[in-house]
KOLSE-772664 format. One record per residue: x, y, z of N, C-alpha, C, O in turn. Coordinates in steps of 0.2 Angstrom, whole numbers, padded with zeros to 4 digits, always signed. Layout:
BEGIN
XYZXYZXYZXYZ;...
***
This chain:
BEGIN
+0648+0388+0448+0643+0393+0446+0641+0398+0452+0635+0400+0452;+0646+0399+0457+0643+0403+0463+0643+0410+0458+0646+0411+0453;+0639+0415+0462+0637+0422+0460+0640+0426+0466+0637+0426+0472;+0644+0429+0465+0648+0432+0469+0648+0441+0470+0650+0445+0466;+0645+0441+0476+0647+0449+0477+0651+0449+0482+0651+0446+0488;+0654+0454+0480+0660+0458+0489+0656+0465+0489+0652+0468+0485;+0661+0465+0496+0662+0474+0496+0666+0474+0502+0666+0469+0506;+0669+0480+0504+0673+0482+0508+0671+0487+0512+0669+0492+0510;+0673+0486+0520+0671+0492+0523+0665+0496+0524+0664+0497+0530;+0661+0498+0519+0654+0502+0519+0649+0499+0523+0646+0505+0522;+0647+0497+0524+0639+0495+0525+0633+0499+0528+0632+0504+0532;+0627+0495+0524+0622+0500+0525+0618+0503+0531+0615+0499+0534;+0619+0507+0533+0613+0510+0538+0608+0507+0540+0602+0508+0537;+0608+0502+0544+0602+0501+0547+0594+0504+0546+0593+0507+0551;+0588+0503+0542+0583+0507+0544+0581+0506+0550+0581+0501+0554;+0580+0514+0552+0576+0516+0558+0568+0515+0561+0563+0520+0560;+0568+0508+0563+0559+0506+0563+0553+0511+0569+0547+0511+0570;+0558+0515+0574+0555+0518+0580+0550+0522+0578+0546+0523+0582;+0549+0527+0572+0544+0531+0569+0537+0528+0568+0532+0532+0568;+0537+0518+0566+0531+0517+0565+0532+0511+0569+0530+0506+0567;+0534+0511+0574+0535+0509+0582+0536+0499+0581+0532+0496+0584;+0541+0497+0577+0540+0490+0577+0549+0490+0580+0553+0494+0578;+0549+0486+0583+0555+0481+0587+0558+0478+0582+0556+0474+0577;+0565+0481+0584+0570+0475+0578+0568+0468+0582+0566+0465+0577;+0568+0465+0588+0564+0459+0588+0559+0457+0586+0558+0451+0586;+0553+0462+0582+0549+0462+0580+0550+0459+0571+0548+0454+0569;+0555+0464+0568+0556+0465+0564+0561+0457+0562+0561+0455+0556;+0565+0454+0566+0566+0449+0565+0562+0443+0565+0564+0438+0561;+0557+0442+0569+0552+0438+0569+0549+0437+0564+0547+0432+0563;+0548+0443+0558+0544+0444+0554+0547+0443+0548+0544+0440+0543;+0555+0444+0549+0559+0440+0542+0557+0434+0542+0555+0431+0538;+0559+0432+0548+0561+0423+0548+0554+0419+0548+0553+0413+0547;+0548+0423+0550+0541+0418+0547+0540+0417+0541+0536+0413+0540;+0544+0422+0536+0543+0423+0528+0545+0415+0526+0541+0413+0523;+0552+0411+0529+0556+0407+0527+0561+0406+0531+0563+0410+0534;+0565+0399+0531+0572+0399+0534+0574+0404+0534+0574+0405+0528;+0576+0409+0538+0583+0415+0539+0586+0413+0547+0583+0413+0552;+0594+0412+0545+0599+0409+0548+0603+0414+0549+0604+0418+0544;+0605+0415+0555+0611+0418+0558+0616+0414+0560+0614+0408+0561;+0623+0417+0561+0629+0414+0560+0633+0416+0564+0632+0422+0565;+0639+0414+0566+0644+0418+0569+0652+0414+0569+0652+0407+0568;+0659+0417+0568+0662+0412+0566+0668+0417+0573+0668+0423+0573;+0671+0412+0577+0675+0416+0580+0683+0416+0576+0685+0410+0575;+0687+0420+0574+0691+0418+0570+0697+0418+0573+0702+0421+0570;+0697+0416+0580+0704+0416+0584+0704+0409+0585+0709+0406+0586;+0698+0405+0585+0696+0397+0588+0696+0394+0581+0699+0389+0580;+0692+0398+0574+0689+0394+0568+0681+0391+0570+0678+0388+0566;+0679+0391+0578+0673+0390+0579+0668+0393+0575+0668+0399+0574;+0662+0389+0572+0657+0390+0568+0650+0388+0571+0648+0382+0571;+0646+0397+0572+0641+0393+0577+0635+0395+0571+0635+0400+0568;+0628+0391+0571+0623+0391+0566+0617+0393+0572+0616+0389+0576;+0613+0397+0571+0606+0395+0571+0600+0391+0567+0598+0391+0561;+0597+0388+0573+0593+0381+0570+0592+0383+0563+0596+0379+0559;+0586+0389+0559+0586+0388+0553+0591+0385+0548+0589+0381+0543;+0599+0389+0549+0603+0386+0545+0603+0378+0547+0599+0375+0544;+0606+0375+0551+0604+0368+0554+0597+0364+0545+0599+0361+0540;+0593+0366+0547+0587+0365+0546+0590+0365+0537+0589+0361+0533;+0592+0371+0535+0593+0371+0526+0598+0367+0524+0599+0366+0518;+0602+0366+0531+0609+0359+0528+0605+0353+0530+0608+0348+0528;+0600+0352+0532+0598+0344+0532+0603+0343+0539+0607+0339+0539;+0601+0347+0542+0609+0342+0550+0606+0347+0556+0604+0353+0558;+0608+0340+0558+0604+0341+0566+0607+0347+0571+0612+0349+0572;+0603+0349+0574+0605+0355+0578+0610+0355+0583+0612+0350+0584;+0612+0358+0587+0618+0359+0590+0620+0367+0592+0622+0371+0588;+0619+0368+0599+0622+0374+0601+0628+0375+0600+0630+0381+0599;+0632+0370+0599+0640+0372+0601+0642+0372+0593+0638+0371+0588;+0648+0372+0593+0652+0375+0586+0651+0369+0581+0651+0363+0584;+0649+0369+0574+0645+0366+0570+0650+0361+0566+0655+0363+0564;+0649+0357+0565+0653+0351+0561+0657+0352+0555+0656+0348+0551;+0663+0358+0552+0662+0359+0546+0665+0356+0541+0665+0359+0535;+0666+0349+0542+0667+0345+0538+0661+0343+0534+0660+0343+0528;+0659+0341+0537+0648+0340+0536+0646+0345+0532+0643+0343+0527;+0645+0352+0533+0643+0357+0530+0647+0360+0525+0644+0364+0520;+0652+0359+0525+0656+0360+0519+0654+0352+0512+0652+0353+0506;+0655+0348+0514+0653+0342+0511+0645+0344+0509+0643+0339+0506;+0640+0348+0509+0635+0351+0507+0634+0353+0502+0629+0352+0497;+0642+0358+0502+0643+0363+0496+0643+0361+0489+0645+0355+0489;+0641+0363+0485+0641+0362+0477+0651+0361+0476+0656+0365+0478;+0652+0357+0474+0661+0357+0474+0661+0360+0470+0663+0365+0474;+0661+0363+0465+0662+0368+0463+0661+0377+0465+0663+0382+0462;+0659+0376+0469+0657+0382+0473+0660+0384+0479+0661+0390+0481;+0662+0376+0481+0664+0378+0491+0673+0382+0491+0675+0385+0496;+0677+0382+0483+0684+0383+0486+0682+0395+0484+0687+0399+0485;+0676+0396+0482+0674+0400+0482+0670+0404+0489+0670+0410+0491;+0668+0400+0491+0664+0403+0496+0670+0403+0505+0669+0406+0510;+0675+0397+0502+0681+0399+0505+0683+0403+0506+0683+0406+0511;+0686+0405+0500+0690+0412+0500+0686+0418+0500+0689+0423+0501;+0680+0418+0500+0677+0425+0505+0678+0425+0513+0679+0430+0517;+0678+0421+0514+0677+0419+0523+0685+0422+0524+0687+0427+0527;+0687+0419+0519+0697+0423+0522+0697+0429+0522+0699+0433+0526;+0695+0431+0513+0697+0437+0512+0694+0442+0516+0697+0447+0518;+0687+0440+0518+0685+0445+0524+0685+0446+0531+0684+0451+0535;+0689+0439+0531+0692+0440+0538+0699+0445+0538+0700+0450+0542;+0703+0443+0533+0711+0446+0531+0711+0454+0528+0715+0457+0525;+0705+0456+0528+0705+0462+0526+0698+0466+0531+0695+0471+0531;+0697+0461+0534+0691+0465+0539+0686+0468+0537+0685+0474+0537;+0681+0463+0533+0677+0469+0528+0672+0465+0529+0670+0463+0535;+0669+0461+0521+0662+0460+0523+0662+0454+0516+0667+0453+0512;+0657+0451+0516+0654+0448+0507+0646+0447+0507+0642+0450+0510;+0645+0442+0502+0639+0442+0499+0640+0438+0495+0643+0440+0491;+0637+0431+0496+0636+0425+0489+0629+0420+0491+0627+0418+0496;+0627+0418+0483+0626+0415+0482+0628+0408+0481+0633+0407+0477;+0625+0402+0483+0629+0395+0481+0623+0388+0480+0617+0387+0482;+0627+0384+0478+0622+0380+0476+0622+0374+0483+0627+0369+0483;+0620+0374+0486+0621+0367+0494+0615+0360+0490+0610+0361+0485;+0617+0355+0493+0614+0348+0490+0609+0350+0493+0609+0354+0498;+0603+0346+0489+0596+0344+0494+0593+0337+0492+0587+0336+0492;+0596+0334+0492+0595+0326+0493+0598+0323+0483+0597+0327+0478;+0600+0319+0482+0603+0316+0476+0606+0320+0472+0611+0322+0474;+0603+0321+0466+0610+0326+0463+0605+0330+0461+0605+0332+0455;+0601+0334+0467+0599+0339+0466+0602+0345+0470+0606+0343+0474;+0600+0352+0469+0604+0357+0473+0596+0362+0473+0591+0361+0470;+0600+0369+0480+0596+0371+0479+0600+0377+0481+0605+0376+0485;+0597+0384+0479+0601+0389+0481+0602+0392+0488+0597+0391+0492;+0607+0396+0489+0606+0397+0497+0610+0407+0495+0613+0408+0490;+0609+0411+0502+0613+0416+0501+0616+0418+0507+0612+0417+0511;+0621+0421+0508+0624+0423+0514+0625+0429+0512+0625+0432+0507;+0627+0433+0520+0627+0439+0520+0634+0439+0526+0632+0435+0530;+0640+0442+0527+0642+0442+0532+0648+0447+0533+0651+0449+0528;+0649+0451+0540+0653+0456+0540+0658+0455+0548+0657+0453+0553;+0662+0459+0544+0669+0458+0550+0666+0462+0556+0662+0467+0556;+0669+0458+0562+0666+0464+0568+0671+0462+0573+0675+0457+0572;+0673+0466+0580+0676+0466+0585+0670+0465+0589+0664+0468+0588;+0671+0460+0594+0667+0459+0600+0669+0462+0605+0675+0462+0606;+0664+0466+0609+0665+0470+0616+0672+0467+0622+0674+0470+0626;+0673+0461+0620+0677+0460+0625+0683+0460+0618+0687+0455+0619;+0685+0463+0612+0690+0461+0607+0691+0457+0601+0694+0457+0596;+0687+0453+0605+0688+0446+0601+0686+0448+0592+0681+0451+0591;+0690+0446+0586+0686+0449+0579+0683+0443+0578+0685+0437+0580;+0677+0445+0574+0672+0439+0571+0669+0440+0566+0668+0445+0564;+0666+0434+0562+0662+0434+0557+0656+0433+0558+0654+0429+0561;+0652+0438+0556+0645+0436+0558+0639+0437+0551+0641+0439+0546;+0635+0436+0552+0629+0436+0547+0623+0432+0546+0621+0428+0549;+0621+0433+0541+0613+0429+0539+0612+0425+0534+0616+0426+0529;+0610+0421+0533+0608+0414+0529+0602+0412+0526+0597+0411+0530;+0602+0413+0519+0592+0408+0517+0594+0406+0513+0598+0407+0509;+0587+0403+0513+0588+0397+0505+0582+0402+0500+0579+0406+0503;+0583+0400+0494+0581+0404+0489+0572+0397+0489+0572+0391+0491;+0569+0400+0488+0561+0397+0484+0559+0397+0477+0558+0402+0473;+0558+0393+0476+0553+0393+0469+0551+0398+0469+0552+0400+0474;+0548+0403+0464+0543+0406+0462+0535+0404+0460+0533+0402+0454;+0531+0404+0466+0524+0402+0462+0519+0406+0457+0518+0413+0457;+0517+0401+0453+0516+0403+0447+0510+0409+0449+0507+0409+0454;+0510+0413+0445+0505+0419+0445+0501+0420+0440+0502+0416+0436;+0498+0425+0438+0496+0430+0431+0497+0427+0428+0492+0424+0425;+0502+0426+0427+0506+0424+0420+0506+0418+0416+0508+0416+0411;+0502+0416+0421+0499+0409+0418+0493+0409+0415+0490+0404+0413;+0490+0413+0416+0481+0415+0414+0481+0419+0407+0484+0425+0407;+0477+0417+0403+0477+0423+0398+0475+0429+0402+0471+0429+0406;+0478+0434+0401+0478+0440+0403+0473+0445+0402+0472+0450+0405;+0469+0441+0395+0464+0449+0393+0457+0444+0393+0451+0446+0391;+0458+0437+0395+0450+0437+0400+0452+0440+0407+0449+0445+0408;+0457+0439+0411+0459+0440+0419+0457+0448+0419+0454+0452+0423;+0460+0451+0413+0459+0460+0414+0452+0462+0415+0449+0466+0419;+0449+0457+0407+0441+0460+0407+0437+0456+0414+0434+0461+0417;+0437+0452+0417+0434+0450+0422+0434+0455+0428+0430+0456+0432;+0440+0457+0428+0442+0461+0433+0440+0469+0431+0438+0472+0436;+0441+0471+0427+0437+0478+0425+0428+0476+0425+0424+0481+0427;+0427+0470+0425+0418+0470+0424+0418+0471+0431+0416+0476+0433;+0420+0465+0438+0420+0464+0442+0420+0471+0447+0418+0471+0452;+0423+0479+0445+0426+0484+0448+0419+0489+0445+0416+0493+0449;+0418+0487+0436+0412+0492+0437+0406+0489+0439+0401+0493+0439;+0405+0484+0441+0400+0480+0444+0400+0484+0451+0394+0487+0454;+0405+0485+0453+0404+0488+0460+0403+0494+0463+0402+0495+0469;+0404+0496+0459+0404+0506+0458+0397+0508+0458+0392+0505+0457;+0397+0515+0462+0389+0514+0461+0388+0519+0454+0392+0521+0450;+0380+0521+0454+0380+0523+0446+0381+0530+0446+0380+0534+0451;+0383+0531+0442+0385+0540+0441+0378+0544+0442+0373+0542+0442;+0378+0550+0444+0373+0556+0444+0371+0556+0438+0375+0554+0434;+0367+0557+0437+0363+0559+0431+0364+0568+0431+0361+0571+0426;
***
């Protein structure tokens, strides 16, 4: 049941954070405090695969600077899912392009939990081509509003608002 997007070639424009003066180091700091966000890199002349800790952390497996176990981390995958997330890896490597999926990785007994990747083809300054990209785990949704009757929570909040207003002119 993986959820699969591609794409080729295109990718989006980076927004440009210098107008309201926040640092792409900034701006990643601020992703990755939200939740696990994992970056990645795959050298595709070795098959070496290197993870940052977060990923580490959403596989359940110990850290490690150096190229990542992928026996171990493939054994994660939802089997139904892994000979799919496969052939993105290929196909974006053999066509130099890019993907985007969803998948289901274990989190302890037979349960699962969703994860997303993002990754695109690149040449490294000394040549070398590679895979690279971002990793997170999906979260529950906590519950909101929606759980509250709605038309006490509105009227409370309408009294509470003309409560606070000062009184009109006469």
């Amino acid at each position: 049941m993986v959820v699969r997007f591609e794409f080729s070639g295109k990718v989006r424009t980076p927004q440009d954070l210098g107008h309201i003066r926040v640092s792409p180091e900034e701006a990643i700091r601020l992703v990755c405090s939200l939740q696990r966000f994992g970056f990645w890199r795959t050298e595709l002349d070795t098959g070496h695969v290197f993870w940052s800790r977060d990923i580490f952390e959403i596989y359940g497996m110990d850290f490690t600077a150096g190229p990542i176990n992928l026996s171990a981390a493939n054994a994660s995958v939802h089997p139904d899912d892994l000979p799919y997330m496969l052939e993105l890896f290929e196909r974006a490597a053999r066509e130099k392009s890019g993907f985007h999926y969803t998948l289901r990785l274990k989190d302890g007994g037979d349960r699962y939990k969703y994860v997303r990747a993002v990754g695109h083809f690149r040449i490294t300054p000394d040549g070398r081509e590679e895979l690279h990209g971002v990793f997170e785990q999906f979260h529950d949704q906590v519950p909101t509003i929606g759980m509250v009757d709605r038309s006490e929570h509105t009227a409370g909040v309408a009294t509470r608002v003309a409560a606070a207003r000062p009184p009109e002119p006469a």
